[in-house]
C-alpha positions as CSV (number, residue, x, y, z in Angstrom):
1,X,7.2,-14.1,-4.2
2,X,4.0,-12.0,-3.5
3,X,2.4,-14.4,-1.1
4,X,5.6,-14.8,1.1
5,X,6.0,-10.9,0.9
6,X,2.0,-10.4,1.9
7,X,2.3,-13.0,4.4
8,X,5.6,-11.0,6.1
9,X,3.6,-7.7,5.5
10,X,0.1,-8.9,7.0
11,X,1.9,-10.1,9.5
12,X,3.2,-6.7,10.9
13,X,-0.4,-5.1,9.8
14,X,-0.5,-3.1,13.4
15,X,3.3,-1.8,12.4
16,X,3.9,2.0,10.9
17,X,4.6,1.7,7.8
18,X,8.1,3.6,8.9
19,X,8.7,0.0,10.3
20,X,7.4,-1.7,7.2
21,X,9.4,0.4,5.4
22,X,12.6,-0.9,7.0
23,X,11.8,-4.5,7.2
24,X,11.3,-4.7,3.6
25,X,14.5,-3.5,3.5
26,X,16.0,-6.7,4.5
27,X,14.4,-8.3,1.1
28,X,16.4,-5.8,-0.8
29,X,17.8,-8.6,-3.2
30,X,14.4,-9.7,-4.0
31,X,14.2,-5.6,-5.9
32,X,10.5,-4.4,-3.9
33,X,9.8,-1.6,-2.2
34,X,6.9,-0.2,-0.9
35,X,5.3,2.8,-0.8
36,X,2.4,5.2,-0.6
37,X,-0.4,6.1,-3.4
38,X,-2.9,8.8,-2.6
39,X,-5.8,8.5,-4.7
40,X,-7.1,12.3,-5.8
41,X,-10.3,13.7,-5.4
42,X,-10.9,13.5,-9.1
43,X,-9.1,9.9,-9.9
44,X,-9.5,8.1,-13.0
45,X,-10.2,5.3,-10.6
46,X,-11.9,6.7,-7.8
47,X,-15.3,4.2,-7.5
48,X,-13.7,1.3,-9.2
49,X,-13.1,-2.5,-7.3
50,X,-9.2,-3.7,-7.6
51,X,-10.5,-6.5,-9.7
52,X,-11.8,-3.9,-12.0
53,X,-8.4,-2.3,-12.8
54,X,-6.6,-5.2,-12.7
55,X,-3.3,-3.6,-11.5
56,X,-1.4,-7.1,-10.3
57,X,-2.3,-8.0,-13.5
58,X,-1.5,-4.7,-15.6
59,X,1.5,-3.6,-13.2
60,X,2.8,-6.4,-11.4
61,X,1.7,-4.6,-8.1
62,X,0.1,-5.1,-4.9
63,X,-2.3,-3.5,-2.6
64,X,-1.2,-4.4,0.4
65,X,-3.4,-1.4,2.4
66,X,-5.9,1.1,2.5
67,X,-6.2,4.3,4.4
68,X,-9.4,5.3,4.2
69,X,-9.7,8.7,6.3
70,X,-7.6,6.7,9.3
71,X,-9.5,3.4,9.3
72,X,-7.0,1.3,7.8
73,X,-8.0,-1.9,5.7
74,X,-5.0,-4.4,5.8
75,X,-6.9,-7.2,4.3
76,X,-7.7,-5.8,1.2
77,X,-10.2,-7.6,-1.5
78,X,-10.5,-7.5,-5.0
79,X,-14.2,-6.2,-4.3
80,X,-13.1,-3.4,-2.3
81,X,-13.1,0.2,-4.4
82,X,-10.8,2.7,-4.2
83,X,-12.4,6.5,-3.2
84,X,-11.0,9.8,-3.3
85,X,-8.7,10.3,-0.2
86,X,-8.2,7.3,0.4
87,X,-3.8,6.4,1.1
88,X,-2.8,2.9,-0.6
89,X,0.3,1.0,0.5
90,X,1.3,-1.0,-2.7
91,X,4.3,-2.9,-3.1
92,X,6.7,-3.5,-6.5
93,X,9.9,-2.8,-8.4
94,X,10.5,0.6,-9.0
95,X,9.3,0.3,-12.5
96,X,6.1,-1.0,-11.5
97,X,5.5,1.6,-8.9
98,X,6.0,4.5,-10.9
99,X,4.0,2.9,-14.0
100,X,0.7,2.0,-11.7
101,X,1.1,5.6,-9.7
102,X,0.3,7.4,-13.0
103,X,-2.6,5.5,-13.3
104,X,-3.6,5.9,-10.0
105,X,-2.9,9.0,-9.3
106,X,-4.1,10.4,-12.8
107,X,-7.2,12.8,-12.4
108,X,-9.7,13.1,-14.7
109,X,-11.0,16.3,-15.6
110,X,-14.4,17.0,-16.9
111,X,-16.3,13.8,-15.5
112,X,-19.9,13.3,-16.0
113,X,-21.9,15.0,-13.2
114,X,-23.3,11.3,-12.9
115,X,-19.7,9.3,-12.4
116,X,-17.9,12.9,-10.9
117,X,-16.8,11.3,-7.1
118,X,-15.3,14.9,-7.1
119,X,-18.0,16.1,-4.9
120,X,-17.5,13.0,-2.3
121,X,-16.1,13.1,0.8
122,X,-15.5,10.9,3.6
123,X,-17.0,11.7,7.2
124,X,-17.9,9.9,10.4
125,X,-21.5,10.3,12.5
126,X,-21.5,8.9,15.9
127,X,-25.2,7.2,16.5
128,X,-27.0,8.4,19.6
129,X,-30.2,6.5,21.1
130,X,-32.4,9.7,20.2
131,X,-31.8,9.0,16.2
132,X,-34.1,6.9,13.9
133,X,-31.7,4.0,13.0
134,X,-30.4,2.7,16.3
135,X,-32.0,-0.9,16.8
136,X,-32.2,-1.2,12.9
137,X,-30.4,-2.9,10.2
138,X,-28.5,-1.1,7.1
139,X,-30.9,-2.6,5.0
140,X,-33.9,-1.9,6.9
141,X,-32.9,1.5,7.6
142,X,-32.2,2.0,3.4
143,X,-30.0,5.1,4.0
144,X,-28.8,5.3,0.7
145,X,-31.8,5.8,-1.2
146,X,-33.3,8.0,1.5
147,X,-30.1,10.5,2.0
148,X,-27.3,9.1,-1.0
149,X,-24.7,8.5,1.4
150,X,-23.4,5.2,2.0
151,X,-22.3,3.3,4.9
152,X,-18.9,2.0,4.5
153,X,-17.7,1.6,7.8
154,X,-18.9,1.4,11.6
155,X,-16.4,1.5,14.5
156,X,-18.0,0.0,17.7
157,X,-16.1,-0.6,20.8
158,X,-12.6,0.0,19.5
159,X,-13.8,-2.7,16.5
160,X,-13.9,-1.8,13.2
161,X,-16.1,-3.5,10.6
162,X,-15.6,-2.3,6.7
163,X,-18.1,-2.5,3.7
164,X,-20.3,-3.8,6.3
165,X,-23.5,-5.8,5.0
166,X,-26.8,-5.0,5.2
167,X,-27.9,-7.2,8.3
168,X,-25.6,-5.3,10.6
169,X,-28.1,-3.8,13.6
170,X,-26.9,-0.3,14.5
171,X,-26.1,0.6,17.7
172,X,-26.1,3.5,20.4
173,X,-22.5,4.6,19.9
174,X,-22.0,3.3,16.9
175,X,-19.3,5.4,14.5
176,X,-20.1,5.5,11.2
177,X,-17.8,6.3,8.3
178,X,-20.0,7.8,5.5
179,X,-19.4,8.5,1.9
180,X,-21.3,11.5,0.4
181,X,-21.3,14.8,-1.2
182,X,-21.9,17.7,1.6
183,X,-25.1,18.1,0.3
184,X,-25.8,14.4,1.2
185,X,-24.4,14.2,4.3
186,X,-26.5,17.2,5.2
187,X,-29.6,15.8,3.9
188,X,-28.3,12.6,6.1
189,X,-27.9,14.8,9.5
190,X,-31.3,16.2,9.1
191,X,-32.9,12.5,8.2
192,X,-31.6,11.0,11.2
193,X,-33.0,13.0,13.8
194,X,-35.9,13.8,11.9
């Protein structure tokens, strides 16, 4: 059932999901529909893998995409977390769908300053030659412990590489999608030209 559905969706991953919508449509005896999940800034599961919450296995459900502040992830891993903002295209029955969207869409008041991804936001940073990390990998470049902010995405030439590991050699023009509180991402600005 799931893997002829996924294969149908993944198929059409370029599609809107207006037109995704209506295709599934023509499954209609099969009792799935799809639809959107926004994940709040203070989620329950905001920082947690999909092999963590174990939602097929919990719900019944899939995660058949991510919107991640318009980079879309249509091949999505159990590694891959889940961070506020981000837009998830899950499919199920109705019952599923409304059981897992209380989870996932349950905020959690009062977190621990150390686990509160309250404060996080997602922004992009376009690299220009004049900045300290062009020519240098992730890993070399350790921008994390220097700044806090992570690296979870570069666009280059109309590409777009995810969770990208830390070999990957920045380059002039590169976008990056960041993950930080505004302090960080501040800190970060005045790092990389510093």
């Amino acid at each position: 059932l799931e893997s002829s559905l996924l294969s149908q969706e993944s198929s059409g991953a370029n599609r809107g999901l207006a037109d995704m919508v209506s295709s599934s449509t023509q499954h209609s005896n099969w009792n799935l529909e799809l639809t959107e999940i926004p994940i709040p800034q203070s989620s329950a599961v905001a920082g947690k893998s999909i092999q963590e919450l174990e939602l097929q296995r919990m719900f019944g459900i899939s995660i058949l995409e991510i919107n991640r502040q318009g980079f879309v992830i249509d091949r999505v891993k159990p590694s891959e977390r889940l961070y506020p903002g981000d837009v998830i295209l899950v499919v199920g029955t109705e019952e599923q769908l409304t059981k897992s969207g209380e989870l996932l869409g349950r905020e959690t008041p009062g977190l621990e300053s150390g686990t509160d991804f309250s404060e996080s936001v997602l922004d992009t940073e376009i690299l220009v030659s004049a900045t300290r990390l062009v020519g240098r990998s992730l890993a070399e470049s350790d921008i994390a412990a220097a700044t806090g902010v992570h690296v979870i995405g570069i666009e280059r030439n109309g590409d777009r590489l995810l969770n990208p590991q830390g070999h990957e050699i920045l380059e002039s023009g590169d976008r990056l999608l960041l993950l930080g509180s505004t302090t960080e991402l501040r800190a970060f600005r005045q790092w990389l030209v510093g």
